[in-house]
C-alpha positions in Angstrom: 16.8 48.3 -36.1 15.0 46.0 -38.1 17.0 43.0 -36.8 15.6 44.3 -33.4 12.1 44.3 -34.2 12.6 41.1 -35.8 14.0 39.2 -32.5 11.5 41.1 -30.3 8.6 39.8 -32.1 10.1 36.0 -32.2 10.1 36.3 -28.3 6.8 37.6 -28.2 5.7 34.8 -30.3 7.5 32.3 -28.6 6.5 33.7 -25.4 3.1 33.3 -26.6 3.4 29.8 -27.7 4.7 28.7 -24.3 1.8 30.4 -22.4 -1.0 28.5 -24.5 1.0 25.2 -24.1 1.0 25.5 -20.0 -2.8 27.2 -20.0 -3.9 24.1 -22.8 -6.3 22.2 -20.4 -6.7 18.1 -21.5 -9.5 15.6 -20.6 -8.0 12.7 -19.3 -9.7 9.4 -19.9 -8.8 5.8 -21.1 -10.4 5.4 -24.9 -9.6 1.9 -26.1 -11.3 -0.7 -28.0 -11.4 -4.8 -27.1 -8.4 -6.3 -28.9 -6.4 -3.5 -28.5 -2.9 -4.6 -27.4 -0.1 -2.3 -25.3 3.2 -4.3 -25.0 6.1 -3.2 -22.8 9.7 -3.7 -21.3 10.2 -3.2 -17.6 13.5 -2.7 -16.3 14.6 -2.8 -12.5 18.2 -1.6 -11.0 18.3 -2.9 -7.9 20.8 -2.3 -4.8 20.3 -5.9 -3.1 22.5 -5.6 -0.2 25.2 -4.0 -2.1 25.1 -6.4 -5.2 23.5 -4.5 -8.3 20.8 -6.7 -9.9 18.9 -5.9 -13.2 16.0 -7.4 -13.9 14.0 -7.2 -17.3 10.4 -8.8 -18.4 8.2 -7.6 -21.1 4.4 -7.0 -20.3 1.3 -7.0 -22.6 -1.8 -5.5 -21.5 -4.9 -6.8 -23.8 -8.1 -4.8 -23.7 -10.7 -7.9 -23.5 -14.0 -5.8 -22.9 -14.7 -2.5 -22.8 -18.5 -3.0 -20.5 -21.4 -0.9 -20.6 -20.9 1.5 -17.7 -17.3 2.3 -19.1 -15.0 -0.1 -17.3 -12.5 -2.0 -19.3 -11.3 -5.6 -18.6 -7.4 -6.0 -19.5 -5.5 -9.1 -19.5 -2.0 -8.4 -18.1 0.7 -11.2 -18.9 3.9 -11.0 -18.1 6.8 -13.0 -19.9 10.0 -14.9 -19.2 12.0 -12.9 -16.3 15.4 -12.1 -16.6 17.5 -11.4 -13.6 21.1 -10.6 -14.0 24.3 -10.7 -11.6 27.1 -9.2 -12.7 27.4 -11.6 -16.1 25.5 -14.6 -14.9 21.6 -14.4 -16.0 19.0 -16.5 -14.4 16.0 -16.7 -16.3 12.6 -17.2 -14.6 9.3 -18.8 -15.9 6.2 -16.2 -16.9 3.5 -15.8 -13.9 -0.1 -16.4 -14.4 -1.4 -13.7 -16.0 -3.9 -11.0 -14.2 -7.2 -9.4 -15.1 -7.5 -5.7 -14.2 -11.0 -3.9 -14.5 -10.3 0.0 -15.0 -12.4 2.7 -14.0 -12.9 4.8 -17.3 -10.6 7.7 -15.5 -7.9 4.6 -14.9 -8.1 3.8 -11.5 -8.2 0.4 -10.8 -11.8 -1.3 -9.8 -11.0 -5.3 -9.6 -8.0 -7.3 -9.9 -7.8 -11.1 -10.2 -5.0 -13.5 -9.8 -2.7 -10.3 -8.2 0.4 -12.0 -6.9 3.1 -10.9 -4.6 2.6 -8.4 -1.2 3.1 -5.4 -2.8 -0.1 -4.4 -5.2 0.7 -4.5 -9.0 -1.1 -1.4 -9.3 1.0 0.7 -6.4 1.7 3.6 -9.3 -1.7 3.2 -10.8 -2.3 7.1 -11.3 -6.1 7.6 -12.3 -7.1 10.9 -13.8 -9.0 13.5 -12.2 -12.9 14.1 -13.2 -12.1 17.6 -14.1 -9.8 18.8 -17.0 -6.3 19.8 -15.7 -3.8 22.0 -17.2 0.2 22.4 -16.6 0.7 22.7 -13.1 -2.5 21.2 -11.4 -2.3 18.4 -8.6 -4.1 15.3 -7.6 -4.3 12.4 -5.4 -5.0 9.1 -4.9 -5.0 6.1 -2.2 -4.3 2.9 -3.2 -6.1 -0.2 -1.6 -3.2 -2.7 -0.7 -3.3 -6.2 -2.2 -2.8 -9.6 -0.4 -2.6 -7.4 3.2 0.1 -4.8 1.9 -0.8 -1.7 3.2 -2.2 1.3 2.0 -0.8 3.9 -0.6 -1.2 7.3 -0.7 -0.2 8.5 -4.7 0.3 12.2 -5.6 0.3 13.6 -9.2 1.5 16.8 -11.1 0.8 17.3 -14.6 4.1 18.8 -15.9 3.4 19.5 -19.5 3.5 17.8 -22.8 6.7 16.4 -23.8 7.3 14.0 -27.3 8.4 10.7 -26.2 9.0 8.5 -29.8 6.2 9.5 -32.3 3.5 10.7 -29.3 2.8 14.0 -28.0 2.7 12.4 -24.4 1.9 14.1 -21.4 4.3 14.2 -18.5 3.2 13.8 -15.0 5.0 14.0 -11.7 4.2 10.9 -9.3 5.0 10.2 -5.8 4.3 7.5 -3.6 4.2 6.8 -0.2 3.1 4.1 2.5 -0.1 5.7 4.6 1.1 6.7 7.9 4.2 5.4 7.6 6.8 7.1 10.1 9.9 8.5 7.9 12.4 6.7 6.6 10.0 3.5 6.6 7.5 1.8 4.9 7.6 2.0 0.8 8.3 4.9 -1.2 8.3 6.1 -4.6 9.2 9.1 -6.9 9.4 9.6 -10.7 7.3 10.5 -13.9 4.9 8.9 -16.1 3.8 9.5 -19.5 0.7 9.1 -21.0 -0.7 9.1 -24.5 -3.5 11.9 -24.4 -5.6 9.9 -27.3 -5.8 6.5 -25.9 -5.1 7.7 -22.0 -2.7 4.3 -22.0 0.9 4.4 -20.6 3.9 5.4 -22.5 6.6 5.4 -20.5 7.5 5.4 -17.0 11.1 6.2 -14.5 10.5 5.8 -11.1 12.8 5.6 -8.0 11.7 3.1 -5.2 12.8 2.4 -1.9 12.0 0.1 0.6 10.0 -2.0 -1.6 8.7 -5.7 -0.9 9.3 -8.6 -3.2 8.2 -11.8 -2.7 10.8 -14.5 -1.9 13.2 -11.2 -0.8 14.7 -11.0 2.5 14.5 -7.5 2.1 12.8 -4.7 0.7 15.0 -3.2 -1.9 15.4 0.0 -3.1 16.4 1.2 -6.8 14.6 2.1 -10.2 12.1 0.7 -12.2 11.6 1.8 -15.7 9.1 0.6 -18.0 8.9 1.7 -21.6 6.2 1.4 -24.5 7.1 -1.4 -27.4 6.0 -2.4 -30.4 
């Protein structure tokens, strides 16, 4: 009997426990500092024309101002490029580096020295004004860059979910080409994470199709992982 009790009031409390965490509402915003560095290490599978290709490059973002209204200037520099074939690796030099001016809720404002037909910021996925919960939706059109077209981004906040040391939060993301007819145009599906305290990425697993590169005589489709280092 007492074992009874016991288990029946562990399931209450658990029960309990998982109904605050889905009903918790968060504030979502960017809250850095200039200097603050972010580094990370993206990784692309790709299916090019049947030959798998892996591509790796690391990334730091630099906060270089935080201005007066709220928006932040980062420096984005990408480093050496690795692409690998099979066992054979080509290394390519760094690109010029970008500067990205964020809307405090993380939308993109300005970009400078962008490169490439598909915009660098195609899963940018800026909060909403409002705090959200488990379960809430938002969306988001991207301007394309350098006459790629338009994106249209949706967003799900999942939950929290520990990635390393941070209590991140998960969120759904889709992308899609505006009024692209199906089966064409670019497409994208995954999940970010975000730290809650800074608003910065964590970590990121998206599957993309149909996506332009520059020099590519194709789109290609595959994955594209990016992860927080230090």
């Amino acid at each position: 009997m007492k074992r009874a009790i016991r288990a029946t009031l562990l399931t209450a409390c658990a029960l309990m426990s998982l109904s605050a965490a889905f009903s918790q509402e968060y504030t979502l915003k960017l809250n850095v500092k200039e200097g603050d560095v972010f580094k990370y290490k993206m990784t692309m599978d790709i299916d090019f024309g049947g030959q798998a290709v892996t591509v790796t490059m690391p990334l730091t973002n630099k906060v270089l101002k935080v201005e007066e209204n709220g928006n932040i200037v980062v420096e984005s520099a990408a480093g050496e490029m690795v692409i690998k074939f099979g066992d054979q690796e080509m290394p390519q030099p760094a690109p010029p580096a970008s500067k990205i001016t964020y809307r405090p809720n993380g939308a993109i404002e300005k970009m400078e020295m962008a490169q490439g037909a598909l915009p660098t910021n195609s899963f940018n996925t800026p909060f909403p004004e409002k705090p959200v919960k488990a379960g809430d939706k938002w969306s988001h059109t991207v301007k394309g860059q350098n006459g790629a077209p338009d994106l249209v981004v949706n967003m799900e906040l999942v939950g929290v979910e520990k990635v390393g040391e941070i209590e991140a939060l998960k969120i759904k993301v889709s992308a899609r080409t505006v009024d692209a007819k199906e089966g064409e145009g670019f497409s994208g599906d995954g999940h970010t994470w975000f730290d809650p305290k800074t608003g910065m990425l964590v970590k990121s697993e998206m599957r993309i199709k149909g996506m332009p590169v520059e020099g590519a005589p194709m789109p290609i489709d595959g994955t594209m992982k990016m992860e927080m280092v230090k």
